[in-house]
ZAGUBA-923044 format. One record per atom (N, C-alpha, C): residue in three letters; x, y, z; chain; atom name. Coordinates in steps of 0.05 Angstrom, whole numbers, always signed. Layout:
residues N
<atom r="ALA" xx="X" yy="Y" zz="Z" c="A" a="CA"/>
...
end
This chain:
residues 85
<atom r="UNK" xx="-1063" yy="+830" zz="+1181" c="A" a="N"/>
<atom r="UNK" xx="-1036" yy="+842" zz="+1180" c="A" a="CA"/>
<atom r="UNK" xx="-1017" yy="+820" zz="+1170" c="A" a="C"/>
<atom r="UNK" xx="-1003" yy="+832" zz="+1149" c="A" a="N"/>
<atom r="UNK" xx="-987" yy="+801" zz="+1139" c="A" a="CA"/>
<atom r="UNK" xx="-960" yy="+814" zz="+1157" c="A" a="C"/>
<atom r="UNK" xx="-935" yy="+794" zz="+1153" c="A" a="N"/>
<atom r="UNK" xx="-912" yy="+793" zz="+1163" c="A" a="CA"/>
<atom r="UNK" xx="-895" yy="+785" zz="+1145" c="A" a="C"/>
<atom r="UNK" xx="-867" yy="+785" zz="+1151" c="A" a="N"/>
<atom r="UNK" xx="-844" yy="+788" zz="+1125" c="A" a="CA"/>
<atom r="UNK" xx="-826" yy="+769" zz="+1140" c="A" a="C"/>
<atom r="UNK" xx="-819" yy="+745" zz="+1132" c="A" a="N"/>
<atom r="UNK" xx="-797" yy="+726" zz="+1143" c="A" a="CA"/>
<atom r="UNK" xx="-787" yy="+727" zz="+1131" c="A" a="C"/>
<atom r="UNK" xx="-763" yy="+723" zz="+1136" c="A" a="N"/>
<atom r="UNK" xx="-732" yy="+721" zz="+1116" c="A" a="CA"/>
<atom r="UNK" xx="-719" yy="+693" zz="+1136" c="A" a="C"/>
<atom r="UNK" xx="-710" yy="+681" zz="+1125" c="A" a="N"/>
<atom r="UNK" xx="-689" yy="+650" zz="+1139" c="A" a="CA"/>
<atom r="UNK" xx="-663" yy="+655" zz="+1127" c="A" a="C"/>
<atom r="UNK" xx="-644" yy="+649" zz="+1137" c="A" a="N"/>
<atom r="UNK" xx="-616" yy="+639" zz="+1134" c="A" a="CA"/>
<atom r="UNK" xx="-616" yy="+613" zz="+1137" c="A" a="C"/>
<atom r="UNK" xx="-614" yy="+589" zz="+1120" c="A" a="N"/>
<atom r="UNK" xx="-609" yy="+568" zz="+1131" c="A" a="CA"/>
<atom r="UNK" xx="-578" yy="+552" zz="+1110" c="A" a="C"/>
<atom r="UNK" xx="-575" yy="+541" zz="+1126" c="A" a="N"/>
<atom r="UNK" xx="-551" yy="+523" zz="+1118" c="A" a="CA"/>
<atom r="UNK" xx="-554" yy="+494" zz="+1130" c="A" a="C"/>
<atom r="UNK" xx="-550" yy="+482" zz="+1106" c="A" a="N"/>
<atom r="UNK" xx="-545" yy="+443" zz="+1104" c="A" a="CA"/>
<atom r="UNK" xx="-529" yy="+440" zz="+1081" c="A" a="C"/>
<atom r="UNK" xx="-518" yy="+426" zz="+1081" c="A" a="N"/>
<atom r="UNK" xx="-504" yy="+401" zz="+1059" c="A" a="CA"/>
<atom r="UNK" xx="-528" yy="+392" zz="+1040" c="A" a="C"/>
<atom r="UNK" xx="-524" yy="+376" zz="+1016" c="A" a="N"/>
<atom r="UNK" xx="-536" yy="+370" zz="+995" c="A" a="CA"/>
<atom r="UNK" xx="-547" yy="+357" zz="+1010" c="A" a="C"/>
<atom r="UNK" xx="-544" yy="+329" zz="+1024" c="A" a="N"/>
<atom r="UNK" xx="-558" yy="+311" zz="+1042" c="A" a="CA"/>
<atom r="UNK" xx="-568" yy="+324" zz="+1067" c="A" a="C"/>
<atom r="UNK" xx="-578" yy="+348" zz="+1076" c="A" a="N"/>
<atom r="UNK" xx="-599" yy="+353" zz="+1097" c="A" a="CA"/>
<atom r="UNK" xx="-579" yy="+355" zz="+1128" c="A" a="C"/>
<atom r="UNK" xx="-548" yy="+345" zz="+1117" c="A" a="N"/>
<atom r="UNK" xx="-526" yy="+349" zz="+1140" c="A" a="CA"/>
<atom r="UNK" xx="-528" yy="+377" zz="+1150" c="A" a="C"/>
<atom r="UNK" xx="-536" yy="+378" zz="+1185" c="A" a="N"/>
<atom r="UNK" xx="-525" yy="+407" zz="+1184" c="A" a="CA"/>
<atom r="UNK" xx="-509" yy="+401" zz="+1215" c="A" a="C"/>
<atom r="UNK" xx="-491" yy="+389" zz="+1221" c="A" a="N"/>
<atom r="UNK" xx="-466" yy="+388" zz="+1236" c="A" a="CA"/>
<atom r="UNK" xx="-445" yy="+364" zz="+1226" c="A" a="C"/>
<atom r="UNK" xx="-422" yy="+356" zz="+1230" c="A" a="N"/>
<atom r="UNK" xx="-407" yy="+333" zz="+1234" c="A" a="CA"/>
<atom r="UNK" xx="-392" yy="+339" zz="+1256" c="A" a="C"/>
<atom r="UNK" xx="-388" yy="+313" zz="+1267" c="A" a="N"/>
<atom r="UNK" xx="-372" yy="+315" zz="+1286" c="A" a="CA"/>
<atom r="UNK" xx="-365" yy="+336" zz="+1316" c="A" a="C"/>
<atom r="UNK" xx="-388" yy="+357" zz="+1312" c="A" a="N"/>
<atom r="UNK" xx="-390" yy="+379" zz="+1332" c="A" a="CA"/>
<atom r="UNK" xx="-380" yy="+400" zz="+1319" c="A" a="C"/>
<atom r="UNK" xx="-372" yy="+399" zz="+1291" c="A" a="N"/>
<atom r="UNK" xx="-369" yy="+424" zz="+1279" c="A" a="CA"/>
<atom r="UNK" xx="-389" yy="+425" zz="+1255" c="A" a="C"/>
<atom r="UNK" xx="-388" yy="+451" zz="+1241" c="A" a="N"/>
<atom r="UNK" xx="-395" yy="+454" zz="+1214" c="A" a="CA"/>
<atom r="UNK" xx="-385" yy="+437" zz="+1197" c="A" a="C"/>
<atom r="UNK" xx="-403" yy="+425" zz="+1176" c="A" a="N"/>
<atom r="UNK" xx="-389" yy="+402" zz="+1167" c="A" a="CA"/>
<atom r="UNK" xx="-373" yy="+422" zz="+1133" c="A" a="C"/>
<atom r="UNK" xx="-375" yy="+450" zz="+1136" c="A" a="N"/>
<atom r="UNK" xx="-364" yy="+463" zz="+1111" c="A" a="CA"/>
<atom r="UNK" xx="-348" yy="+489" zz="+1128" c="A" a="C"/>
<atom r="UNK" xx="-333" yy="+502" zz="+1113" c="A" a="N"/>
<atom r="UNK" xx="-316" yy="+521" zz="+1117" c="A" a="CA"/>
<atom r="UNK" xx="-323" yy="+540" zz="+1096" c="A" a="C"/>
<atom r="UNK" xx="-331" yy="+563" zz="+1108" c="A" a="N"/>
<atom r="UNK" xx="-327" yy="+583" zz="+1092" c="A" a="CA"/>
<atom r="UNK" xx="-327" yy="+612" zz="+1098" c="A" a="C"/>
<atom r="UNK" xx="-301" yy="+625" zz="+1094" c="A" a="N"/>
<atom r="UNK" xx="-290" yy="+647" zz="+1101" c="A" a="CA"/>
<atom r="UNK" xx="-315" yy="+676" zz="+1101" c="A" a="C"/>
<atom r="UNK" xx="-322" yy="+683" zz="+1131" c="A" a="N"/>
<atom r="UNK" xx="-329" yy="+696" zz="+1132" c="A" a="CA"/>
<atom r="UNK" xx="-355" yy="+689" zz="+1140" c="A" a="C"/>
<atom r="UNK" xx="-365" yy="+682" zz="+1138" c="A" a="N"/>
<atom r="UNK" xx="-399" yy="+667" zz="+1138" c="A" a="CA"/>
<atom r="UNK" xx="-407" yy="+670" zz="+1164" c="A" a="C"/>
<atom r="UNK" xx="-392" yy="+659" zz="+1187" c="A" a="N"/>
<atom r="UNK" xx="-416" yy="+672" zz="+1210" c="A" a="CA"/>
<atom r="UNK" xx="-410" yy="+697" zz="+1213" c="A" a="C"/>
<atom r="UNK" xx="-394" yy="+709" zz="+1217" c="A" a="N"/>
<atom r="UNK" xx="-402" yy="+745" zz="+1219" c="A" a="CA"/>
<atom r="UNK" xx="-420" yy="+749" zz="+1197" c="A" a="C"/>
<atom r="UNK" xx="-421" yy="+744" zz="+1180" c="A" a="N"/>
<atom r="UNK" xx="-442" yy="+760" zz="+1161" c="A" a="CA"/>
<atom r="UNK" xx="-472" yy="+739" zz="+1166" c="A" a="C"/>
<atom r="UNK" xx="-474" yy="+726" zz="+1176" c="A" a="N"/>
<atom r="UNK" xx="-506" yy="+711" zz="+1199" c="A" a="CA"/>
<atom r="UNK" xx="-498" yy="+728" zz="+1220" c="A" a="C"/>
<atom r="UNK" xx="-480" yy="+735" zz="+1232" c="A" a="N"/>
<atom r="UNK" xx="-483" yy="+744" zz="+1259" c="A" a="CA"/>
<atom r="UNK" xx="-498" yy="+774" zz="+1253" c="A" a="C"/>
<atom r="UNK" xx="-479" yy="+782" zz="+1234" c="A" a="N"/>
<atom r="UNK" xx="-491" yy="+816" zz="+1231" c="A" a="CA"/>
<atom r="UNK" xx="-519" yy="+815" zz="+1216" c="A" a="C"/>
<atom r="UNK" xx="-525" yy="+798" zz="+1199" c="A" a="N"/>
<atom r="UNK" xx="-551" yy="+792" zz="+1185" c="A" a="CA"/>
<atom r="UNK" xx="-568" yy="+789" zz="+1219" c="A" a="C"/>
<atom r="UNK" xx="-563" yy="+768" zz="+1218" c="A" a="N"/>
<atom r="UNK" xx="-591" yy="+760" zz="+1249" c="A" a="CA"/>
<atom r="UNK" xx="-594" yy="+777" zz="+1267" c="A" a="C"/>
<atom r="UNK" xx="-566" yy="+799" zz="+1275" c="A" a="N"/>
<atom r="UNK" xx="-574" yy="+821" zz="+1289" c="A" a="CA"/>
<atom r="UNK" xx="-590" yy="+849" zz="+1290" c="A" a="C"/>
<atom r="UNK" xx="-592" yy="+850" zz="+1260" c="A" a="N"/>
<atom r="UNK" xx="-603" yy="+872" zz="+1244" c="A" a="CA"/>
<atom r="UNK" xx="-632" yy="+866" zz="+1256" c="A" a="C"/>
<atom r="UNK" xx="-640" yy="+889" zz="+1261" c="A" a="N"/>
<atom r="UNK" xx="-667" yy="+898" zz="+1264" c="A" a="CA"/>
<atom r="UNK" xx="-673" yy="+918" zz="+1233" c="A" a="C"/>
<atom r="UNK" xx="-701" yy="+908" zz="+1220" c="A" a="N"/>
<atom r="UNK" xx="-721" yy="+921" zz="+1206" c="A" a="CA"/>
<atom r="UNK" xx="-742" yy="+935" zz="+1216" c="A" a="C"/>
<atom r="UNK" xx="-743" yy="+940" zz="+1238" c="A" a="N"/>
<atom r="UNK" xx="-764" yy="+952" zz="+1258" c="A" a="CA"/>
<atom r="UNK" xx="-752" yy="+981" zz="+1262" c="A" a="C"/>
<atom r="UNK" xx="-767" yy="+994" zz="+1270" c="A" a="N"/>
<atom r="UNK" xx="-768" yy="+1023" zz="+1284" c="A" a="CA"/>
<atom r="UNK" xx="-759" yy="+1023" zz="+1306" c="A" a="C"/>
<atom r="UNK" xx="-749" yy="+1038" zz="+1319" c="A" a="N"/>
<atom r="UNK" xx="-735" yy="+1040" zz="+1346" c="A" a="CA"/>
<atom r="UNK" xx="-753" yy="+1040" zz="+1371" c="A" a="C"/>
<atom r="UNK" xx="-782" yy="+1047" zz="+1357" c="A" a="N"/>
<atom r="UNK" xx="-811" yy="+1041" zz="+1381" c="A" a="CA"/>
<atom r="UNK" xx="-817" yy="+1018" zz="+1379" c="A" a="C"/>
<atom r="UNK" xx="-812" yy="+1005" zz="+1360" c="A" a="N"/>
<atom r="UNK" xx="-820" yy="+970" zz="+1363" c="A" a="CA"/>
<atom r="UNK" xx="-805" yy="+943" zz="+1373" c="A" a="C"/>
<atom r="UNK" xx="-826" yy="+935" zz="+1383" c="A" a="N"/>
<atom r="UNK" xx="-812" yy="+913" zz="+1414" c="A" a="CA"/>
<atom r="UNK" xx="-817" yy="+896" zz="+1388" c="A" a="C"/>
<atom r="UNK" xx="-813" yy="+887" zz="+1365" c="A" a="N"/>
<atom r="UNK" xx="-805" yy="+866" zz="+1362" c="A" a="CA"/>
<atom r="UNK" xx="-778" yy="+865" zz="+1348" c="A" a="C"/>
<atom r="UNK" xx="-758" yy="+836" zz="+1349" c="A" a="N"/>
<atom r="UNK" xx="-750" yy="+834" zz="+1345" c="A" a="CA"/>
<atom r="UNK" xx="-735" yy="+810" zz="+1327" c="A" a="C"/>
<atom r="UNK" xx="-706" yy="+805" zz="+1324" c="A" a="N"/>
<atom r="UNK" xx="-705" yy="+787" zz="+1300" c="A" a="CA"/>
<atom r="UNK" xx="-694" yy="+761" zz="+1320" c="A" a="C"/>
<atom r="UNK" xx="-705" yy="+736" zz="+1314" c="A" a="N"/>
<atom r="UNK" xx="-704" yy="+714" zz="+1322" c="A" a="CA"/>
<atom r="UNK" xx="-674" yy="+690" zz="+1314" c="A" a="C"/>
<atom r="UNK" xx="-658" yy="+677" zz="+1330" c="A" a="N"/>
<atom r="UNK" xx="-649" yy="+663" zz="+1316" c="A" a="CA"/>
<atom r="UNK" xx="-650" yy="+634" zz="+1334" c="A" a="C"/>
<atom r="UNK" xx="-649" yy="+610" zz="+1319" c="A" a="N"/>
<atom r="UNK" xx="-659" yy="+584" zz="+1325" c="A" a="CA"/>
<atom r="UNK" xx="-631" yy="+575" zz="+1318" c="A" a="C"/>
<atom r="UNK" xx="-627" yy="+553" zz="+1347" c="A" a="N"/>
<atom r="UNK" xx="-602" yy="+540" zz="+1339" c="A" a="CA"/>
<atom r="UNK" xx="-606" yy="+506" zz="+1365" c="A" a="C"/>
<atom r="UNK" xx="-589" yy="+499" zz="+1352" c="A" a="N"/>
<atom r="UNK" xx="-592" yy="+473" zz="+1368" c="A" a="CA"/>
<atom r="UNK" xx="-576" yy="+478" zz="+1397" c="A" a="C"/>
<atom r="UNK" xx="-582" yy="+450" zz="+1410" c="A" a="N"/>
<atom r="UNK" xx="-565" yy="+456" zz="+1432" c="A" a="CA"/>
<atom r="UNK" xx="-529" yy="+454" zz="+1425" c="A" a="C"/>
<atom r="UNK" xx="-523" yy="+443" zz="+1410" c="A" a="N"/>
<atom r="UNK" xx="-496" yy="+436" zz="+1412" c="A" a="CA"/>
<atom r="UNK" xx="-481" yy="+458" zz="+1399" c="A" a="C"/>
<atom r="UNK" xx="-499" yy="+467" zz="+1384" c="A" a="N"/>
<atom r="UNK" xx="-492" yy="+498" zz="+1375" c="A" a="CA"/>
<atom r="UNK" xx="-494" yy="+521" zz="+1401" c="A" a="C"/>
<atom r="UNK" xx="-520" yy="+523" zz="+1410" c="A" a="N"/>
<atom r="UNK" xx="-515" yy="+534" zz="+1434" c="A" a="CA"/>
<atom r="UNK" xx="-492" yy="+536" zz="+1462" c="A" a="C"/>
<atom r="UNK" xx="-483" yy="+505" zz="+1457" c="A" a="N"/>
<atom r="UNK" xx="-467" yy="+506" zz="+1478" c="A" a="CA"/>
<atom r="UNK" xx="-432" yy="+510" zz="+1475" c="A" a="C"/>
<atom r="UNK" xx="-435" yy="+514" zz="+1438" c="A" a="N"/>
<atom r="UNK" xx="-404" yy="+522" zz="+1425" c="A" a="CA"/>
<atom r="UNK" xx="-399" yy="+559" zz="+1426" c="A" a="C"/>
<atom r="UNK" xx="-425" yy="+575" zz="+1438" c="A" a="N"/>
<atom r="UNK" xx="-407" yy="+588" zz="+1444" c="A" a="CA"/>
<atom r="UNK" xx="-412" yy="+594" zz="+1459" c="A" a="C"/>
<atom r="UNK" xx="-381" yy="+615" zz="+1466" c="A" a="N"/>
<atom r="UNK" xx="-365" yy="+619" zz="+1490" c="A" a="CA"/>
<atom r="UNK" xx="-394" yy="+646" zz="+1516" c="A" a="C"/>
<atom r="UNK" xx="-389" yy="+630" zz="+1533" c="A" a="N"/>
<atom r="UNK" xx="-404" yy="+637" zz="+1553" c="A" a="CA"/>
<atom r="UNK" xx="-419" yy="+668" zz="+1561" c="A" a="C"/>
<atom r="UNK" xx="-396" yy="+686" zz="+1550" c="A" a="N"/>
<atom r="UNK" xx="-390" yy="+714" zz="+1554" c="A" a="CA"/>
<atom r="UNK" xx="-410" yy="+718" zz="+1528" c="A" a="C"/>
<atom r="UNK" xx="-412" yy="+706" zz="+1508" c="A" a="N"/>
<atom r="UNK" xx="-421" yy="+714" zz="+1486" c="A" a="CA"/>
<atom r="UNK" xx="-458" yy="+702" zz="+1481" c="A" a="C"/>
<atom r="UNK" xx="-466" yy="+688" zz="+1500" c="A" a="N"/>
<atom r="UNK" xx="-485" yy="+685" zz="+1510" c="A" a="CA"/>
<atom r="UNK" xx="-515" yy="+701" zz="+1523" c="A" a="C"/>
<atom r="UNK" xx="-535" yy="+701" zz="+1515" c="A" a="N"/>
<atom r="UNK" xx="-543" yy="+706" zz="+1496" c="A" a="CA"/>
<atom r="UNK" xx="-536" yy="+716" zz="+1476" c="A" a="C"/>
<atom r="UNK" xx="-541" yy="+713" zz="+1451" c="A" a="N"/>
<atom r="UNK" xx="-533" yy="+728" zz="+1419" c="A" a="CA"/>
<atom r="UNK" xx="-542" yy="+747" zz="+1429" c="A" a="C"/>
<atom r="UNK" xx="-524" yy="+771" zz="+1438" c="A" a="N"/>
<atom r="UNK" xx="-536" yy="+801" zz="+1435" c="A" a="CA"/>
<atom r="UNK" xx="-567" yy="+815" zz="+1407" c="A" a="C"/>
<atom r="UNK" xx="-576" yy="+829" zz="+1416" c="A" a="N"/>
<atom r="UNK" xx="-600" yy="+842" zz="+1399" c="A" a="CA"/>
<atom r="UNK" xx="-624" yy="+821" zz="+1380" c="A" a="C"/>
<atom r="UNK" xx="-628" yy="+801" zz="+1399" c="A" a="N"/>
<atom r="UNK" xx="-638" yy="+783" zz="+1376" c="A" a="CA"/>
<atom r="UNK" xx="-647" yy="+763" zz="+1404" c="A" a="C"/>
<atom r="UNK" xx="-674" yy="+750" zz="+1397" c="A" a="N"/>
<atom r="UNK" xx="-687" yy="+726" zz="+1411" c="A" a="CA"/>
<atom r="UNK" xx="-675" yy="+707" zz="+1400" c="A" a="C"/>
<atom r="UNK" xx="-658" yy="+694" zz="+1425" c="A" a="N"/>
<atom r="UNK" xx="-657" yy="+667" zz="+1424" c="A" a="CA"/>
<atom r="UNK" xx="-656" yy="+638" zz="+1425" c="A" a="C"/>
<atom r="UNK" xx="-671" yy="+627" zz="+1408" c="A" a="N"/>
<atom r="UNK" xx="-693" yy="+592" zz="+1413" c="A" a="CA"/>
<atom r="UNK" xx="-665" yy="+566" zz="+1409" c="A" a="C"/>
<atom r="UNK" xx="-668" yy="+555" zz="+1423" c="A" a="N"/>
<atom r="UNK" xx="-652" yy="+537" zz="+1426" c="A" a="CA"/>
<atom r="UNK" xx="-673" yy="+509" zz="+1425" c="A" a="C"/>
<atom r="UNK" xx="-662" yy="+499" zz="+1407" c="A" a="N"/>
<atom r="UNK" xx="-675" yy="+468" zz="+1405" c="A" a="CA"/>
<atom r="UNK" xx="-666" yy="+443" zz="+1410" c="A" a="C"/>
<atom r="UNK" xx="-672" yy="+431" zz="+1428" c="A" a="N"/>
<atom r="UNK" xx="-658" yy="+403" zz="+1435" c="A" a="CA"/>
<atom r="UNK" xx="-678" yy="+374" zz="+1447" c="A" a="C"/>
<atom r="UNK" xx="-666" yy="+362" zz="+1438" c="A" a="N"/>
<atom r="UNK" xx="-680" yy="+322" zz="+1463" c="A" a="CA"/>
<atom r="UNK" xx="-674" yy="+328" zz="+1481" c="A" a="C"/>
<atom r="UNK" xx="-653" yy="+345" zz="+1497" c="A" a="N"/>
<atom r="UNK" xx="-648" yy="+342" zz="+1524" c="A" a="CA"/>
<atom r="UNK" xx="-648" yy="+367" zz="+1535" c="A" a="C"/>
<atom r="UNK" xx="-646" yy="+376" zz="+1561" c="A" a="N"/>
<atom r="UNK" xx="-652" yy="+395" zz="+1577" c="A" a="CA"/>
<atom r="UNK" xx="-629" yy="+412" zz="+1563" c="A" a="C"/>
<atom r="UNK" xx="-637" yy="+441" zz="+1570" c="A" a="N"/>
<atom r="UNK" xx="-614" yy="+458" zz="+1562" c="A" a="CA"/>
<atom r="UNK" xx="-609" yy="+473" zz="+1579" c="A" a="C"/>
<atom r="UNK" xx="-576" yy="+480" zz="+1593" c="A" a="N"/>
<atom r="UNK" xx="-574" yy="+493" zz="+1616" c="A" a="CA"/>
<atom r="UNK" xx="-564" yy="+527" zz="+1606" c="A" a="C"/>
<atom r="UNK" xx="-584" yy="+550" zz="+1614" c="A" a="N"/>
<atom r="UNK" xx="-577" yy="+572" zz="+1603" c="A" a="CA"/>
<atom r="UNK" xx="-570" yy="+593" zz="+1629" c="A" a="C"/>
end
């Protein structure tokens, strides 16, 4: 059985993907359209699987608490240090 991945990823020419605790680029519009992209399900409404999104901890811990878990979507958090969820 094969499988179909699709990635969103974002870095800088140099492999940057934060500065300073923010995005190190601006651009209008861009996480809602990852938000609504990563939430989308390609599955059937009988199928338990679902769409994945991977984020670091410092990303994890920028947003706001209420908004925690990313609704409709598994979410992996990657970090060196413990992560409090």
């Amino acid at each position: 059985m094969s499988r179909h991945v699709t990635a969103i990823v974002a870095a800088t020419s140099s492999g940057g993907i934060g500065l300073n605790g923010t995005l190190p680029w601006r651009l209008p519009g861009e996480m809602k359209k990852v938000t609504t992209t990563s939430g989308l399900s390609t599955h059937d409404a009988n199928s338990t699987s679902m769409n994945t999104v991977i984020m670091g901890r410092k990303t994890w811990e920028s947003i706001p608490t209420k908004f925690r878990p990313l609704p409709n979507r598994r979410n992996v958090i990657i970090s060196r240090q413990g992560v409090n969820m």
